[in-house]
DRENKEVEX-744042 format. One line per field, with one value per residue: z, y, x of N, C-alpha, C, CB in turn. Coordinates in steps of 0.1 Angstrom, whole numbers, plus 2048, in hexadecimal, padded with zeros to 3 digits. Glycine has a CB too. Layout:
N
n.Z: [Z, ...]
n.Y: [Y, ...]
n.X: [X, ...]
ca.Z: [Z, ...]
ca.Y: [Y, ...]
ca.X: [X, ...]
c.Z: [Z, ...]
c.Y: [Y, ...]
c.X: [X, ...]
cb.Z: [Z, ...]
cb.Y: [Y, ...]
cb.X: [X, ...]
// end
This chain:
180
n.Z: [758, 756, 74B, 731, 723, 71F, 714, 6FA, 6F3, 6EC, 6D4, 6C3, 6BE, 6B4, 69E, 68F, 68B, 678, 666, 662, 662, 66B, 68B, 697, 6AF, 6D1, 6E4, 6FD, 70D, 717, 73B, 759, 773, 76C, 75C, 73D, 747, 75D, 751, 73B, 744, 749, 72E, 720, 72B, 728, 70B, 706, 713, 702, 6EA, 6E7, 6F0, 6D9, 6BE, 6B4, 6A6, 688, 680, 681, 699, 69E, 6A9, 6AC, 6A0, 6B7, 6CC, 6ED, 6FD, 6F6, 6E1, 6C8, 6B5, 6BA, 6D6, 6CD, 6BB, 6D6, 6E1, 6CF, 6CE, 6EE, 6F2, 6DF, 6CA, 6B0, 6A2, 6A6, 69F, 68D, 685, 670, 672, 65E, 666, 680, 690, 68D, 697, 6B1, 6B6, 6AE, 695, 672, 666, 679, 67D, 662, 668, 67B, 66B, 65B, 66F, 676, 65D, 65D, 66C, 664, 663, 65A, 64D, 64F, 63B, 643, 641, 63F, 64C, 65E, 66B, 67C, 68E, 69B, 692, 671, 65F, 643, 61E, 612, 600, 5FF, 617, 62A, 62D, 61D, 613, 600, 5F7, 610, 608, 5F6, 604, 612, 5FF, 5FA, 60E, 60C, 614, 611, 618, 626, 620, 628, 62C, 63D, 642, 65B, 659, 65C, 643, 62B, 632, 61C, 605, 607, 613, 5F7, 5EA, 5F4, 5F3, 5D3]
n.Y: [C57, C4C, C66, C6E, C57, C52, C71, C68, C50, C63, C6E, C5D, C50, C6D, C6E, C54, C5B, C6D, C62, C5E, C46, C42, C47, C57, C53, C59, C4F, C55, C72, C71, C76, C87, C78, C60, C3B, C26, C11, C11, C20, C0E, BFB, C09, C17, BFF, BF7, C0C, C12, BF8, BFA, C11, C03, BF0, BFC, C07, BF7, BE9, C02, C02, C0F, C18, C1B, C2B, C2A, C3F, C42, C53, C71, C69, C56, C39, C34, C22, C09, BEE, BEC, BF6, BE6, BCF, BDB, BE1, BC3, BBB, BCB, BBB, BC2, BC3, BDD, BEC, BFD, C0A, C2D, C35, C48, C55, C5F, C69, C53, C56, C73, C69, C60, C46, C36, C38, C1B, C0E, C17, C0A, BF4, BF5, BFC, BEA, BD3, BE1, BE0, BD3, BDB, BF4, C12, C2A, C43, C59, C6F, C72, C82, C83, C89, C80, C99, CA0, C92, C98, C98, CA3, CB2, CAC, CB5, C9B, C7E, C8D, C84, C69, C59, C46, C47, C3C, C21, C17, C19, C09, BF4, BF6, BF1, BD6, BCB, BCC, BEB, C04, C18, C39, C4F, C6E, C8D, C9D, CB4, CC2, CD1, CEB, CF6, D0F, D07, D06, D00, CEA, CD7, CD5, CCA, CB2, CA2, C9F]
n.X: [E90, E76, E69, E79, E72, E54, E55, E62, E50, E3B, E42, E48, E2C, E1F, E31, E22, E0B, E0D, E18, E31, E4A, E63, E78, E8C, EA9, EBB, ED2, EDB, EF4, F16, F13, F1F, F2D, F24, F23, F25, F1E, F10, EFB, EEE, EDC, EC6, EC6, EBB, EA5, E98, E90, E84, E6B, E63, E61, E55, E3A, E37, E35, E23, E1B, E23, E3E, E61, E7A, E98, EB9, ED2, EF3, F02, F0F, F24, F1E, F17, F22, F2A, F2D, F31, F23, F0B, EFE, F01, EEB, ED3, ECC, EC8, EB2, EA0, E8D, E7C, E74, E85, EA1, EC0, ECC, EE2, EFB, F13, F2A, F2E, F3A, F51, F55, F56, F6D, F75, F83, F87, F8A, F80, F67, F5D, F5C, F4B, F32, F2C, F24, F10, EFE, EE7, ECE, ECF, EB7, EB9, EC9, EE2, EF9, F18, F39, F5F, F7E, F9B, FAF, FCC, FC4, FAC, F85, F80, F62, F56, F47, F32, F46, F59, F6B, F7A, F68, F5A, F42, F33, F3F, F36, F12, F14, F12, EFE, EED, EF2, EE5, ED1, EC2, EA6, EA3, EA2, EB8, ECC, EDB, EF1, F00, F1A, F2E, F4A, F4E, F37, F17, F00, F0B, F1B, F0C, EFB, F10, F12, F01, EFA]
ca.Z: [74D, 751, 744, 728, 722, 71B, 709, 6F1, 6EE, 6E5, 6CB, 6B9, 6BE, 6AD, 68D, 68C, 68A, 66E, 65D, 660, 661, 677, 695, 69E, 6C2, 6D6, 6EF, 708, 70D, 726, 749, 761, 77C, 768, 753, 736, 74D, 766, 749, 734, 748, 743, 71B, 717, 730, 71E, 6FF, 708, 714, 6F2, 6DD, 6ED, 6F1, 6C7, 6BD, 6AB, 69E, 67B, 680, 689, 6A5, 69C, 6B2, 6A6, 6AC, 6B9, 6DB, 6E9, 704, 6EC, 6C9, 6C4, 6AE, 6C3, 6E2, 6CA, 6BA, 6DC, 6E7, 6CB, 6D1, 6FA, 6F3, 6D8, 6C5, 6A1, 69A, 6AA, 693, 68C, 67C, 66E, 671, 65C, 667, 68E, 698, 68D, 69E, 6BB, 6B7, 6A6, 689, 662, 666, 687, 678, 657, 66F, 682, 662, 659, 67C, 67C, 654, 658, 675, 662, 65C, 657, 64B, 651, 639, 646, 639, 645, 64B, 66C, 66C, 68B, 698, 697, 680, 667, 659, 636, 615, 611, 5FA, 601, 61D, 62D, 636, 616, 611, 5EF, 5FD, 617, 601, 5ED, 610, 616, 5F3, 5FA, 61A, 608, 617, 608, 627, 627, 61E, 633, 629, 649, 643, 664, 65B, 65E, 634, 626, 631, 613, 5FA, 60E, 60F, 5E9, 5E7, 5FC, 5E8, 5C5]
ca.Y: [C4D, C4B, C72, C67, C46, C59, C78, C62, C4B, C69, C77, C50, C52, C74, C66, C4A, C63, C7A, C5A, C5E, C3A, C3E, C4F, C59, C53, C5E, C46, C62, C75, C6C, C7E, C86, C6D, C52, C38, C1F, C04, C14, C27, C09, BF4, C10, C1B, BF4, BF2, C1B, C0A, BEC, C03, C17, BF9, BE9, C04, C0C, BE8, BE6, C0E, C08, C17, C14, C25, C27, C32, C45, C3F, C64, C71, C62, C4C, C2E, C3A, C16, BFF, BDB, BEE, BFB, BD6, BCA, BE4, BDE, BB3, BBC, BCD, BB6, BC9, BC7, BEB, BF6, BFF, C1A, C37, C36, C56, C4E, C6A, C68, C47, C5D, C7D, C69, C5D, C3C, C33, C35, C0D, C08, C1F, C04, BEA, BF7, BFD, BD9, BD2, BE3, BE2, BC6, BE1, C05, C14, C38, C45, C64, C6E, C81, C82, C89, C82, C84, CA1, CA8, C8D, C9C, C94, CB0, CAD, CB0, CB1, C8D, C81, C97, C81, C61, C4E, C41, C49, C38, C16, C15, C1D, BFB, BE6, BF4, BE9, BCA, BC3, BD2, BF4, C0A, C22, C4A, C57, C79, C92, CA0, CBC, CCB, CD4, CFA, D03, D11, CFC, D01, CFA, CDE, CCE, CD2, CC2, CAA, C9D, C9E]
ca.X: [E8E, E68, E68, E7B, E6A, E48, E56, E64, E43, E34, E4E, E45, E23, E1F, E37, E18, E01, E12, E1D, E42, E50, E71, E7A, E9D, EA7, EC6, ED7, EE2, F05, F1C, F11, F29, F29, F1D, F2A, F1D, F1B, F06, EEF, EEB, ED1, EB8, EC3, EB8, E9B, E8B, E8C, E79, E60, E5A, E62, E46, E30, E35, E38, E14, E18, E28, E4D, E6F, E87, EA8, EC2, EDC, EFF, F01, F14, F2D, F1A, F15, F22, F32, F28, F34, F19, F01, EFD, EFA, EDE, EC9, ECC, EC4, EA3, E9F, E83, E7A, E76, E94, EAF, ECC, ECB, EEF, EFE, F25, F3B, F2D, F42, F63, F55, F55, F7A, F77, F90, F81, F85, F77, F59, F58, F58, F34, F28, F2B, F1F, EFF, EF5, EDC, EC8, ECD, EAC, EB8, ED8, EE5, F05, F22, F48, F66, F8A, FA4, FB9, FD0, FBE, F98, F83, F7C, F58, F52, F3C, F35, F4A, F69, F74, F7B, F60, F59, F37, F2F, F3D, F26, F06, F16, F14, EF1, EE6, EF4, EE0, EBE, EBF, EA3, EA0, EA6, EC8, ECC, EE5, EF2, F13, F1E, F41, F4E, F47, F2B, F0C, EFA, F14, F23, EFD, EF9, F1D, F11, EF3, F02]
c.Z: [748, 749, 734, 71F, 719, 712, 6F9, 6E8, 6E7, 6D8, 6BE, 6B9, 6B5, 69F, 689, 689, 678, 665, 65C, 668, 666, 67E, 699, 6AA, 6C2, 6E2, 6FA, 700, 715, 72E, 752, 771, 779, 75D, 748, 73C, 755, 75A, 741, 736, 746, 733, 71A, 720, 72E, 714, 6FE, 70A, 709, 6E9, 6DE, 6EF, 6DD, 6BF, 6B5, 69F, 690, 67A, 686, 691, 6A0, 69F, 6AA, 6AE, 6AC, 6C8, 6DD, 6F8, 6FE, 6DC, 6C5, 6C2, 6B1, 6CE, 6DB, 6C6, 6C3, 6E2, 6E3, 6D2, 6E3, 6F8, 6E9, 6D6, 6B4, 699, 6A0, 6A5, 694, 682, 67C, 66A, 66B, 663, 678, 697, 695, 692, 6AC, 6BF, 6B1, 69B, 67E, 666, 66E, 682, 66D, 65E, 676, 678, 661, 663, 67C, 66E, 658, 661, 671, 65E, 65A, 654, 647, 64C, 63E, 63F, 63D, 645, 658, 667, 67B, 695, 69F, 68D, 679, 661, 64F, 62C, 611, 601, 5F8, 60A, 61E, 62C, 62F, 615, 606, 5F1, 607, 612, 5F9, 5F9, 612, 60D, 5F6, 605, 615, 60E, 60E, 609, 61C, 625, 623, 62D, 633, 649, 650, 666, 65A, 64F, 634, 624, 625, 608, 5FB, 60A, 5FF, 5E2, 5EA, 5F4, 5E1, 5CB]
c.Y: [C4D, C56, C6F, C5D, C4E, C67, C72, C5B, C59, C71, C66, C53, C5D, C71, C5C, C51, C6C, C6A, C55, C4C, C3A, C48, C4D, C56, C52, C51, C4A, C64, C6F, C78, C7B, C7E, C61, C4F, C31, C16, C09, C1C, C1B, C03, BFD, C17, C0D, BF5, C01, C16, C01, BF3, C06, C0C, BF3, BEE, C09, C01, BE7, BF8, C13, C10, C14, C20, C27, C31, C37, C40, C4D, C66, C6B, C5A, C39, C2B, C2C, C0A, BF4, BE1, BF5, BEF, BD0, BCE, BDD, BC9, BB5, BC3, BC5, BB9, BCA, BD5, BF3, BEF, C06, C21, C39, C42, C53, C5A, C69, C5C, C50, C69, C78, C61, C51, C3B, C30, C21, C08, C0B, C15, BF5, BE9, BF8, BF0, BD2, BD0, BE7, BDD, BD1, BF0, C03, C27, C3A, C58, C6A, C7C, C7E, C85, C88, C87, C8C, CA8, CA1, C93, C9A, CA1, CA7, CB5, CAC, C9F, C89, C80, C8C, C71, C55, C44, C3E, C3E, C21, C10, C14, C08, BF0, BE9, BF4, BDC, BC0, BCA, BE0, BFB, C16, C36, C4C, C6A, C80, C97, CAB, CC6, CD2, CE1, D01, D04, D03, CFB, CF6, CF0, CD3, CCE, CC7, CB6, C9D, C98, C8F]
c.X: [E80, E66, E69, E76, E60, E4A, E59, E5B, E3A, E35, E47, E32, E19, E22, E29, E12, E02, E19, E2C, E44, E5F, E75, E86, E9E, EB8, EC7, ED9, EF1, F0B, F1A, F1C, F23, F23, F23, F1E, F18, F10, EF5, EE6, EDC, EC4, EBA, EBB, EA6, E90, E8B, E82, E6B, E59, E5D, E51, E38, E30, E35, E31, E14, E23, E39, E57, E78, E93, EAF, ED2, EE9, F08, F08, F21, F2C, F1E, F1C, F30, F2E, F24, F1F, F0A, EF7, EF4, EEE, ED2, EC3, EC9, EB8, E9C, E8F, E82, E7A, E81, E9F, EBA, ECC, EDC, EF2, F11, F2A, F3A, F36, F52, F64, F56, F65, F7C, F83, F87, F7F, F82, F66, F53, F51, F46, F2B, F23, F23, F10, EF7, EE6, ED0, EC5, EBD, EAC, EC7, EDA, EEE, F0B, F2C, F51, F74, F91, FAB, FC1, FCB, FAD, F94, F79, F6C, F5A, F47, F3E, F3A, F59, F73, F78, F76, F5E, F4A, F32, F34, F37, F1A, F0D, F12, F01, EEC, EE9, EE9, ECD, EBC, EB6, E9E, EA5, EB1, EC6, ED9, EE5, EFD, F11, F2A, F3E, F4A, F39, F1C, F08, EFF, F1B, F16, EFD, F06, F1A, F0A, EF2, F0B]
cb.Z: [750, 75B, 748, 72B, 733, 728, 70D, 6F5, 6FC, 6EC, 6D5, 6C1, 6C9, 6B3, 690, 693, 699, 677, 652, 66D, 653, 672, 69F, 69F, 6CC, 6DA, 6EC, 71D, 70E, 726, 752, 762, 784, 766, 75A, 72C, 755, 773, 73D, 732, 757, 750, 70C, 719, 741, 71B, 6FA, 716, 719, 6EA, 6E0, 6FA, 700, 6BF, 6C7, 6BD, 6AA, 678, 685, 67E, 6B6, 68E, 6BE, 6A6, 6A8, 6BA, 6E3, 6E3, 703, 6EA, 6C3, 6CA, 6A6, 6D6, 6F1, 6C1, 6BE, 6E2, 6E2, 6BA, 6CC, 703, 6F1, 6DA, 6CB, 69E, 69A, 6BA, 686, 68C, 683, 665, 684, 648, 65F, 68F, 68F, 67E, 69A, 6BE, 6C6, 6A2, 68D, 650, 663, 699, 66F, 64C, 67A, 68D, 656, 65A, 684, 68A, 648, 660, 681, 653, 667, 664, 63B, 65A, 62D, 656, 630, 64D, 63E, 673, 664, 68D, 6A1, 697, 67E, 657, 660, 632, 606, 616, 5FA, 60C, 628, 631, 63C, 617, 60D, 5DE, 5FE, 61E, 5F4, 5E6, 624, 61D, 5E4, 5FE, 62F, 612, 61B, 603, 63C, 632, 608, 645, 61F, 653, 630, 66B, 64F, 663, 622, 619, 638, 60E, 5F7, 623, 614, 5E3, 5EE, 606, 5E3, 5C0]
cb.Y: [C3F, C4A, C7C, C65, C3C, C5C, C81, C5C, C44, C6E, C78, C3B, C53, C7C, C57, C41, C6D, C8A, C61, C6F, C35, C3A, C4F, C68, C40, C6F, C42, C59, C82, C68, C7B, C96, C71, C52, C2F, C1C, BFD, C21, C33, C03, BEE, C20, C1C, BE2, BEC, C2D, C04, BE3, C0F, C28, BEB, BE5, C11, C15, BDD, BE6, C19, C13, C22, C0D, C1E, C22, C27, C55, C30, C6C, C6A, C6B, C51, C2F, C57, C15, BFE, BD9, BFA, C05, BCE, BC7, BF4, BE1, BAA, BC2, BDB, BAC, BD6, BC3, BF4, BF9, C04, C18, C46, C2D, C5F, C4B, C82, C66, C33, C60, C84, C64, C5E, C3B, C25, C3B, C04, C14, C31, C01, BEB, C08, C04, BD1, BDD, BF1, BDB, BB0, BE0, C0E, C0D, C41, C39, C65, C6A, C86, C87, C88, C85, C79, CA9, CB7, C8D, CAB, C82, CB4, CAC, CAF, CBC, C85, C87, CA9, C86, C63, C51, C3A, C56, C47, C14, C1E, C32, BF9, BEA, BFB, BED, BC9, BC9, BC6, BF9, C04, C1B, C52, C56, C74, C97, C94, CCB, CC7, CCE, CFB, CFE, D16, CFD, D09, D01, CE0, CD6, CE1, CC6, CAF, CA2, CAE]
cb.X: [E93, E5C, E72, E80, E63, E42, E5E, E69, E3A, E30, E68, E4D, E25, E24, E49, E13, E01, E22, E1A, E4C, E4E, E7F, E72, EA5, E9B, EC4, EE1, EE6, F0A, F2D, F02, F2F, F21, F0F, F36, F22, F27, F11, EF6, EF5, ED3, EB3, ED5, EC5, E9E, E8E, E94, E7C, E64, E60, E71, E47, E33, E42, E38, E00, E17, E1C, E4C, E79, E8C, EAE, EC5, ED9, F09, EEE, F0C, F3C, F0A, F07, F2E, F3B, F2E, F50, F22, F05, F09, EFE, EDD, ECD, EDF, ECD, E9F, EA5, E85, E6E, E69, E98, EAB, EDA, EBF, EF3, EFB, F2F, F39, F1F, F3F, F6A, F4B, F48, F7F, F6D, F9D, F91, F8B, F7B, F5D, F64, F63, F2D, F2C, F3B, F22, EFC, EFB, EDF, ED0, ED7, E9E, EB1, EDD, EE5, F08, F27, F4A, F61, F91, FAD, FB5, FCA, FC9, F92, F78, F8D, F4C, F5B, F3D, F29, F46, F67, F71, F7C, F52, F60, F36, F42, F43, F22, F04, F2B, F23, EEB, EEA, F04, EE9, EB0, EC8, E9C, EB2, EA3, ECC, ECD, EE8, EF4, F18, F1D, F4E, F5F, F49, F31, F00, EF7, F1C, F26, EEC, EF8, F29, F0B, EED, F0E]
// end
């Protein structure tokens, strides 16, 4: 964790330097032999760390809800509210809460959750087929891209919009689909 701890500080540290104004951050994956319960007390007590150590340097963290450690909205909530840190936020990734098995309205639900905290947004798209979820040009699928952007106008969002396509077509032409 201290490893961690300190590569991290220095990953924010660098952003201050170069100007960049928000830093992604990962939660972990799940490790074999370990659960959430047992991981949790140190995701909340390495945060505290770099919250506290970046606190004065201009920028925000925001944790993705990436993996499939944490990637739920109710425990992401409570994370942020247990290190209770001003610059720590979420980098809303939409298509990631249904790559990690969620349900489209479980997924609308965390959005709702954790508007008031985005400071990065990440779009993906997608839809269940066969019970996986197919990624697509945003847009094309499910998630409902375009009503989201309405909820984070509603709450003042004025952050980064990210296009992100990882699905199986043509990156480019997927990204330019994306965009549009």
């Amino acid at each position: 964790l201290a490893a961690q701890v300190e590569q991290f500080i220095g990953y924010c540290d660098l952003a201050r330097q170069m100007g960049i104004p928000i830093v992604r951050a990962f939660a972990g994956d799940v490790l074999e032999g370990s659960t959430l319960d047992a991981l949790y007390p140190r995701l909340v007590a390495g945060f505290k760390v770099v919250t506290t150590q970046a606190a004065d340097w201009g920028l925000s963290i925001g944790i993705e809800n990436h993996g499939r450690l944490i990637n739920d909205g109710d425990l992401l909530a409570g994370l942020l509210y247990d290190v209770g840190s001003p610059i720590l936020g979420i980098t809303l990734d939409t298509g990631n809460f249904c790559w990690a098995g969620h349900s489209i309205d479980t997924a609308h639900r965390f959005f709702e959750k954790l508007l008031p905290f985005v400071v990065n947004v990440h779009v993906k798209d997608g839809r269940f087929s066969q019970g996986e979820f197919e990624l697509l040009p945003a847009g094309r699928g499910d998630v409902g891209v375009a009503s989201l952007f309405k909820l984070l106008a509603g709450v003042g969002y004025e952050g980064a919009v990210l296009s992100e396509y990882e699905g199986k077509a043509d990156f480019r032409a997927s990204t330019l689909e994306s965009v549009a």
